[in-house]
N, C-alpha and C positions, 0 to 999 in steps of 0.2 A: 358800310358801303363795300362791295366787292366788286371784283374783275371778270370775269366768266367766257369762256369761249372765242370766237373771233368775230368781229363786225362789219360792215364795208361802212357802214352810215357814222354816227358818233359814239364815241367812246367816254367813259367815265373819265372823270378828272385824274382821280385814283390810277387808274389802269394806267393813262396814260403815263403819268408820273413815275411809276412800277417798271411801265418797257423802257422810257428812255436813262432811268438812271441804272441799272442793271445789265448783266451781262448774263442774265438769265436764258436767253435766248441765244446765245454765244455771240452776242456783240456785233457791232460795225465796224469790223476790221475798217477801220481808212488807212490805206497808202497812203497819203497824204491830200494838201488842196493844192487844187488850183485855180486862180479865179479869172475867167476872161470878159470883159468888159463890153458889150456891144451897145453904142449909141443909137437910142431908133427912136427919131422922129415920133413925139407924140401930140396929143391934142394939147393946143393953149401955149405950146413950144415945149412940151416936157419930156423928157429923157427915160429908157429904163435900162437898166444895167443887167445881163445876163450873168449868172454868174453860176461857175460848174466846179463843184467838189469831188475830188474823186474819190472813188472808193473798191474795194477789192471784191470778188465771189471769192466767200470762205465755203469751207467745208466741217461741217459739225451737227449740229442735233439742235430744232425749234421744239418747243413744249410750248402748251396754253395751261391755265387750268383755274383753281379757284384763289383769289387773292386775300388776304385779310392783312392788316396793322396788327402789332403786338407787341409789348415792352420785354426784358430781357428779365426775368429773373435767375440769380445765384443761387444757389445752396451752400448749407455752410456746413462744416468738419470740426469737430470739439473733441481737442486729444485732452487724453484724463490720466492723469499717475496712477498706475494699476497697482501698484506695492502697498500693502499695507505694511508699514513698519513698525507696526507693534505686534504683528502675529510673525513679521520675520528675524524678529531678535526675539520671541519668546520661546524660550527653552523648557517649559516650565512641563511640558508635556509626556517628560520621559518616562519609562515604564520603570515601576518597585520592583524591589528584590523578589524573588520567587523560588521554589522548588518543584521542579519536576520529577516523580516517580514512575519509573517505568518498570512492570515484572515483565525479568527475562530467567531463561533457563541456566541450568549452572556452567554451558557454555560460554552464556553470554557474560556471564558473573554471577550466578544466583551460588546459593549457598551450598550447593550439590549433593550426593546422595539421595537424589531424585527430589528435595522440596526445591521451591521457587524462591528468588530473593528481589530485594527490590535493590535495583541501581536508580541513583539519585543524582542531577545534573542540576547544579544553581546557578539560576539565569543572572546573566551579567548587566547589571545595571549602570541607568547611565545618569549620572546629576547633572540636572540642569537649574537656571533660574531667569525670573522674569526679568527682561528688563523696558518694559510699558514705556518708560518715560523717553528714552530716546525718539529724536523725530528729526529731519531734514529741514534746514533754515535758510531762505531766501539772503543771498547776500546782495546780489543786482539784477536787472530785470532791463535785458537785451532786447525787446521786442516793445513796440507802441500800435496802436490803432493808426489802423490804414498803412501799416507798413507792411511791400509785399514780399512776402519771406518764402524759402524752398525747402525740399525736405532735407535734413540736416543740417538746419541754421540753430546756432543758439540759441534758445527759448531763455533761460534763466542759469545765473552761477547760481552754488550755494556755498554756502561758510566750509572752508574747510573743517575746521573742527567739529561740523557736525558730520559731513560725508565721514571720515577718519573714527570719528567714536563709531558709527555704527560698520564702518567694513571690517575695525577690528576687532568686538562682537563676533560678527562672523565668521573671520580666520580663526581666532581661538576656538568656535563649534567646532569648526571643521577639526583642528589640532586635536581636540578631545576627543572626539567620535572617533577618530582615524586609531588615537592609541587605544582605546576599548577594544577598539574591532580588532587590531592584532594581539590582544593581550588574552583576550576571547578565544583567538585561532592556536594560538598556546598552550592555553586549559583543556582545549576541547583534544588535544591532539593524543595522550592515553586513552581515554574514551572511544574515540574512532578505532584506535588500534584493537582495541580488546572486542569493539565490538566487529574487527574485521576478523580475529580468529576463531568466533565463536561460529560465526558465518560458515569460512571453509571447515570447520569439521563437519557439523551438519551435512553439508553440501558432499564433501568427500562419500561418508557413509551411504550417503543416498544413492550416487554417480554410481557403487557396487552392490546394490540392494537388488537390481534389475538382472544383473550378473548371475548371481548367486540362485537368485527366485528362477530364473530360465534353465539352468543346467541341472539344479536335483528336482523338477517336475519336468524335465525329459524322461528321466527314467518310467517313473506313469504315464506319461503320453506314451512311449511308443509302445511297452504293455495294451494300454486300448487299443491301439490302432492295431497290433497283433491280433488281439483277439476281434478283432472286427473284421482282420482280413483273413480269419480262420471261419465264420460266420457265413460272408461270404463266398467262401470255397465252398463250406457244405449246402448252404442255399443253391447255389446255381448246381451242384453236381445232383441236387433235391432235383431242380428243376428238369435237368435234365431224364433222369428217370421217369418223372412224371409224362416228359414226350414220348419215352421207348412206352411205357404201359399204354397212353394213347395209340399208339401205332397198334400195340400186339393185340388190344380189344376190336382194332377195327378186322383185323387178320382174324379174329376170333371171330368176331361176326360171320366175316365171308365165308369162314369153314362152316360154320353152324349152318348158314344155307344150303352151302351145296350139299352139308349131311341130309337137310330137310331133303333136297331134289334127288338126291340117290338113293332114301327112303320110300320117297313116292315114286320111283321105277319102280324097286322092287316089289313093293307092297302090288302096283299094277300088273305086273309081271309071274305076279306067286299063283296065279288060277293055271296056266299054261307054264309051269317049269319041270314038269317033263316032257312036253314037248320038245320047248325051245330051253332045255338045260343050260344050252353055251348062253344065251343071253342071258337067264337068270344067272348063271353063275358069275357073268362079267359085272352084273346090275349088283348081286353081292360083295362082291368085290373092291366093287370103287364105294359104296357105302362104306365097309369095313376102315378102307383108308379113309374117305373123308373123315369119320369117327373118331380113327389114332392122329389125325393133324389136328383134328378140334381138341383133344386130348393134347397134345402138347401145348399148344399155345394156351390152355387153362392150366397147365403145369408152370408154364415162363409167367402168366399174370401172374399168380400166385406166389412167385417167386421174389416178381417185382414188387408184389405191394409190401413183401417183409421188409425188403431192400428198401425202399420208402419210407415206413414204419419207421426201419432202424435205423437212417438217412432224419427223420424229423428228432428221433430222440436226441441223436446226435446236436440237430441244430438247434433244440434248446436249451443243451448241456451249455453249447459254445454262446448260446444267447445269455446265459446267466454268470457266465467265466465273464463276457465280456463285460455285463452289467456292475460286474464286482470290481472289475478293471477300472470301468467308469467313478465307480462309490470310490476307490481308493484313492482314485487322479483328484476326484472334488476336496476328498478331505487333505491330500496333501497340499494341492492349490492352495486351500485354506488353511492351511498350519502356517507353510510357508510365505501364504500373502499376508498371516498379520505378523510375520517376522518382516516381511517386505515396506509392510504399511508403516510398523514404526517406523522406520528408518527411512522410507517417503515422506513420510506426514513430517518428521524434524528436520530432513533437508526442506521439503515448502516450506516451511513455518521462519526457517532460517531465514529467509529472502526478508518473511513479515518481519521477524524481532529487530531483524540488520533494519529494516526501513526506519521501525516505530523508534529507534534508539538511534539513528544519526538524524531520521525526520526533526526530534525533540533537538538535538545538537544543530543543524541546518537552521528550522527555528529562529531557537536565540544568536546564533550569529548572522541571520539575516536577517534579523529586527535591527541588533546592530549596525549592519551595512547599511540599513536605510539611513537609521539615523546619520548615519557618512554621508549618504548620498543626498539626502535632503538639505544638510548642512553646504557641499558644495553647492546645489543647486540655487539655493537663497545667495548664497555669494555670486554666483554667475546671476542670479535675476538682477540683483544689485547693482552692478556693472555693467548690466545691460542697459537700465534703466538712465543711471546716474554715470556718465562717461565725463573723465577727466575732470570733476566738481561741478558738471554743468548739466542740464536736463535739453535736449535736441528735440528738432522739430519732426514728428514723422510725416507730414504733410506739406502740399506746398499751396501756399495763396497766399489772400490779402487778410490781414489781421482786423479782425471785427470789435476783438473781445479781450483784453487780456484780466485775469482775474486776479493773477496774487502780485504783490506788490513789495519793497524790499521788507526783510523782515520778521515777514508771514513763514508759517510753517507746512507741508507737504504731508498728507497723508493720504490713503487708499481713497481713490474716486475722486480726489482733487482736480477739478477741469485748471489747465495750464494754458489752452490757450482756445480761439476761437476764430474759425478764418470763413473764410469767401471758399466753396466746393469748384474750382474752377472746373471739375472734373463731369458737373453737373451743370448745367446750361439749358434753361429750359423758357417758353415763350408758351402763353394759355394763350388760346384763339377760340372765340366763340364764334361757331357756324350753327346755321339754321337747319333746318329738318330736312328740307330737299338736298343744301350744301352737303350737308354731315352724309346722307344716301349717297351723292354724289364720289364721296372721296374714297380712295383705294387707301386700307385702312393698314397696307403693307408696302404701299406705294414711295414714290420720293418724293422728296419737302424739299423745296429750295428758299434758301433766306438770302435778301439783301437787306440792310442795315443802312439806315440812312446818313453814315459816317461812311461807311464804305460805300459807296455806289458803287464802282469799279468792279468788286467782290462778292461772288456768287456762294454761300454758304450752302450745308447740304442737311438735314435734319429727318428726327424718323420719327412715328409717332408712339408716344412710352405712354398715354393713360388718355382714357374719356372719361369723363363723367356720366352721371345718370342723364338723363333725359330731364329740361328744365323746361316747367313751362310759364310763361310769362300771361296771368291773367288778362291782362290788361289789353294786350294785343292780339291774346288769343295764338299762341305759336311757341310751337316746341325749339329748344336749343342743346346744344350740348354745349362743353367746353373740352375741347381739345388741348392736348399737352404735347409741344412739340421738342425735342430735347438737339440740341444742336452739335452735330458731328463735328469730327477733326482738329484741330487747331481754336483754340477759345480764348488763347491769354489775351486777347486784344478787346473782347468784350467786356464791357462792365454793366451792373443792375441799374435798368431805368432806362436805357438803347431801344431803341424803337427799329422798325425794320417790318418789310412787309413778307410775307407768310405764303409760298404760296403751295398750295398740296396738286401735283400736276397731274391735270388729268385725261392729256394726249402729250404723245410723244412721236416727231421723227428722228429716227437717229441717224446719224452718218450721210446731212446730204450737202448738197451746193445748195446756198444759198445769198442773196443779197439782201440789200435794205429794200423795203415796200418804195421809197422815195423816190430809187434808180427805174422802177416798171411804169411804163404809162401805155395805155390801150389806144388803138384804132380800130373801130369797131371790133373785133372778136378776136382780135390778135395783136398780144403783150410785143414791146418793144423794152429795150434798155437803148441809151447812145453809149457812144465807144468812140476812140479816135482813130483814121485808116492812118496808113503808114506813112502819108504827110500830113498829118496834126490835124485832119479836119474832122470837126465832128459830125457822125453817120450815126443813123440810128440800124440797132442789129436785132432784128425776130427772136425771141426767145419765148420756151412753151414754162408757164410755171405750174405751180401745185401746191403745198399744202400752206398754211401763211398765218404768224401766229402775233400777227397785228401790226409788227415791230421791221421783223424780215419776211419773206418770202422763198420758197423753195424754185432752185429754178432746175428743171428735170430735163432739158435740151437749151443749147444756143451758147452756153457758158459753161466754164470751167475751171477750176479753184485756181485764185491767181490773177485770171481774167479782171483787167480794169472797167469798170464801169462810170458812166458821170453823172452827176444829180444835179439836177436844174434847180436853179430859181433865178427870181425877177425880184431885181430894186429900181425903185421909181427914185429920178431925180428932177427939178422944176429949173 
């Protein structure tokens, strides 16, 4: 059976039971009663008593939406001894004696005179033994079923003598490891040393290999660069020549014409030259010189192409000075880059050998420090665990389960205790197919509890199920999981309480109980009392109405008294 929407005609049994025991709706504020009595003449001589309880316009927020019944289910917390105490007193683990060889150079320590020698570093061992049989013994047992406990309540003591044999196990690791590890930092300490001066030599030599390589191939650099800058001198003064010969052929040209065109006067001129002597003679004349200027300027090319000629010898003389320049700078590059190289390549290599020979040192004294630190750590887990001979609750609720009893013994995955999840609260509601479409699947859940009426719980929705369908009636279901917010310590598994997933909401208004409104034809009243006590009824406009109250959106205002009728018959 559900609740659904708002009715004017009748309402489920359900629903109604849902609106008056909750405050789901935000309640009937009453101000209080008061009840006035009016005798009225009735049929047969009978009496009816009017009687008017008053009540307040609140302000707040009506919801309708889908109702359902649901029982309370808990969830439950099962804390477990995480310590295995036979892998935490067992020592048996520790690493064999060893030797490490490492070839270094006769910086480093090798045998020197250029062969290599081996340095040998013996890893420091650490003895341990099992000890399997220790375990943690229940001495009394603090906790019973059904008792509700918090987080850090006493779950169980245990026997002294057994906490005590195993913490002192583990203070002596720790004591052992601790002196290894300094005894360790000891030994290794000429090792580091010898291998830190093999380091700076290497490294010194190298720091002036750069030095040295740069200042005697300056000498051959700047040789090339001489003879490069002798190269090109002669090239560009080449070049330049080659411009003056370009100019002097074209000058050469132009004479060669005007000889042509002084030729061809005269040649035209030679039939009448004694006639006109003075023009033959002038027409000779200037031929003659065009001749000796064509005549020089074939004397200056001539000149210039030796100049040229002896201009290119030159610049292949300088091209092979230069090139020889060049062959000498590569090969002293290279004389003095594998003097450079040795003495690079043993400063890098230095950085490598300094690694591989305090790496091997670093190493075994950081196996060692584990062993330290692991050894501490087992004793801090130990104490964390087992505080002051007794084992604590890390949870809080109602105890379901308790497992070990006095006596018994504690090991890794041991369940110590079993309780009620108070932290989990959850209520399964099965809605139907149109219900399930119906509900806002992000929406709000309001619960009341049929132990609290009073008390509006607030819930979210954490799981559906598949889709279920029932042959028999032919209709799909789900099962909804509602899990219950805020405040839960007052619930317990098997609490009943109706569900409702809401699915209108007005927030924030004036509102009365539906009981205070009664209609005349098409217009709501409420009564109210005027300022001499009498009761008057007052026009008021309402609006949205969620079975229980009624919104009232003019005529009233939060605070405003209202009065609720009813009629008792008496005979």
């Amino acid at each position: 059976m559900r609740a659904i929407g708002i009715t004017l005609g009748h309402k489920s049994k359900k629903e109604t039971r849902m609106k008056n025991k909750t405050k789901l709706l935000a309640g009937v504020g009453a101000a209080g009663m008061l009840v006035v009595s009016l005798r009225l003449a009735g049929r047969g001589g009978s009496e009816e008593n009017i009687v008017y309880r008053e009540t307040m316009a609140e302000y707040g927020s009506l919801t309708v939406g889908i109702t359902e019944e649901a029982a309370v289910e808990i969830g439950t917390l099962e804390q477990q001894f995480d310590l295995d105490i036979s892998a935490l007193v067992d020592n048996s683990a520790a690493s064999d004696s060893q030797t490490t060889s490492v070839v270094m150079p006769e910086a480093f320590g090798g045998m020197g005179n250029g062969a290599t020698g081996m340095m040998s570093f013996g890893a420091f061992s650490v003895d341990g033994s099992a000890s399997q049989s220790q375990s943690l013994e229940v001495a009394d047992v603090k906790i019973a079923v059904g008792q509700e406990i918090k987080e850090g309540d006493l779950l169980y003591v245990l026997t002294t003598e057994s906490v005590n044999e195993i913490r002192e196990t583990l203070s002596e690791d720790i004591n052992d490891t601790k002196a290894d590890y300094e005894a360790l930092q000891v030994e290794q300490e000429a090792s580091r040393t010898q291998a830190q001066q093999g380091y700076d030599t290497y490294v010194t030599n190298g720091k002036y290999a750069q030095l040295i390589y740069d200042n005697e191939l300056k000498t051959y650099q700047d040789a090339v660069e001489e003879a490069a800058e002798d190269v090109d001198e002669k090239q560009n003064t080449y070049n330049e020549k080659l411009l003056e010969l370009a100019e002097l052929q074209e000058e050469y040209a132009e004479a060669l014409a005007f000889v042509h065109e002084a030729q061809g006067a005269v040649s035209e001129n030679y039939a009448g030259r004694h006639e006109n002597a003075y023009y033959y003679t002038v027409y000779l004349n200037t031929r003659d010189a065009a001749q000796k200027l064509a005549d020089q300027f074939e004397e200056e090319i001539d000149g210039m192409n030796e100049e040229i000629e002896q201009l290119s010898l030159e610049i292949q003389a300088a091209v092979r000075t230069m090139n020889q320049c060049r062959i000498d700078y590569e090969k002293a590059k290279l004389d003095l880059g594998q003097t450079q190289d040795i003495d690079s390549y043993y400063a890098a290599k230095a950085s490598e050998w300094y690694g591989i020979q305090t790496a091997s040192l670093d190493n075994e004294l950081s196996s060692v420090k584990k062993s330290y630190d692991t050894a501490v750590e087992k004793l801090a887990a130990f104490d964390s665990a087992v505080q002051e001979n007794g084992i604590l609750s890390e949870y809080s609720g109602v105890v379901t389960e308790v497992p070990l009893s006095e006596g018994g013994t504690l090991s890794g995955g041991s369940s110590l205790v079993v309780l009620n999840d108070q932290e989990t609260v959850t209520m399964a509601v099965t809605l139907g197919e149109d219900d399930y479409s119906a509900v806002d699947k992000e929406g709000a859940v309001n619960i009341v509890f049929t132990a609290y009426p009073e008390e509006t719980y607030s819930g979210r929705i954490t799981d559906v199920s598949d889709a279920e369908y029932d042959s028999s009636s032919k209709t799909v279901s789900y099962t909804v999981t509602v899990t219950v917010q805020g405040e839960v310590s007052g619930l317990y598994a098997g609490m009943t309480g109706d569900v409702t997933f809401v699915t209108k909401e007005m927030k924030q208004v004036c509102y009365v109980s539906n009981r205070a409104v009664f209609r005349e034809g098409t217009r709501s009243y409420v009564k109210v009392r005027d300022d001499k006590g009498n009761v008057v009824k007052q026009e008021v406009t309402t609006g949205f109405s969620d079975g229980i109250n009624v919104e009232i959106t003019a005529g009233l205002s939060e605070g405003d008294t209202v009065l609720i009728e009813s009629k008792v018959g008496e005979t």
